[in-house]
N, C-alpha and C positions, 0 to 999 in steps of 0.2 A: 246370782246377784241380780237384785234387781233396778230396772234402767232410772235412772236419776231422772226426779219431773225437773221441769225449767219453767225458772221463777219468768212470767211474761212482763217487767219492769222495762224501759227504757233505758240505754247506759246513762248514768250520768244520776239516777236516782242511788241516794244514801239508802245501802242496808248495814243495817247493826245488827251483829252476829254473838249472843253471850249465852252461857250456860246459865240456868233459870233452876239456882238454889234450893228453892222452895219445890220443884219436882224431885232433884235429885231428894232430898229428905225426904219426902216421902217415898220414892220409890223403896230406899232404905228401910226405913219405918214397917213398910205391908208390902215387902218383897213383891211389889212392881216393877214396871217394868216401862213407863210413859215416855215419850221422847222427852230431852230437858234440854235439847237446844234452842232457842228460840232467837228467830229471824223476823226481825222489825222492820218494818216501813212503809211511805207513804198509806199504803195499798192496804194496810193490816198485818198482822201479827200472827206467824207459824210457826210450828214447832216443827221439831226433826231429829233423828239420829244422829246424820251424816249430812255435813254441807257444803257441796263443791265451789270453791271460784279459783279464777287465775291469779289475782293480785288485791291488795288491799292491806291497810294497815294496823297494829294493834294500837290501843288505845288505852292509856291507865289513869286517871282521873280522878284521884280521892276528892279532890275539892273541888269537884265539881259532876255527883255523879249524873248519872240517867235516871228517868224517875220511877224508877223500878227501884233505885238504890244502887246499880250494878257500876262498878268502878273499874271492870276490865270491861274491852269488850275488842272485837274485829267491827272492821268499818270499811266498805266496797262500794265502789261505784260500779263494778262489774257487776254482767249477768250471774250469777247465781244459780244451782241444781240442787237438788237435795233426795234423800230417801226417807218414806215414812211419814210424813206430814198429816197433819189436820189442822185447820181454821182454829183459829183461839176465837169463844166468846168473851164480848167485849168485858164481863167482871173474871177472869183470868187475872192472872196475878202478870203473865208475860204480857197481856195486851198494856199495862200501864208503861213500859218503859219505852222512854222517846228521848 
């Protein structure tokens, strides 16, 4: 296994944590295989497999969603780990939701 990077955020910064649709179908679509978690915040927008935190809460918002559209999502003021990652460029479909 491999060792989980740590997100270097400040506690107390908001990350939102939601599974990013539009990867999962396509992975589907041409048996891929992209990470389709995506972790938002201040700092920019990453994808990932697997996302470690200790605490935080889920969030379900139809009227109100993120502007990605996503209307579930996890929401942390904890530090953060993950496996797998890459930088989203800024016209990515995960970099819009805030």
């Amino acid at each position: 296994m491999k060792t989980p990077k740590q997100l270097a955020l400040t506690d107390g910064t908001i990350k939102r944590i939601h599974v990013n649709q539009h990867v999962l179908r396509t992975n589907r679509k041409n048996g891929t295989n992209d990470p389709p978690i995506t972790v938002q915040t201040s700092a920019g927008s990453f994808t990932a497999r697997t996302v470690y935190f200790s605490k935080g809460k889920t969030m379900y918002r139809p009227e109100r969603p993120l502007g990605c559209g996503a209307v579930l999502w996890i929401e942390t003021t904890e530090p953060i780990a993950w496996e797998e990652t890459k930088h989203e460029p800024a016209d990515h479909p995960a970099s819009t939701c805030s």
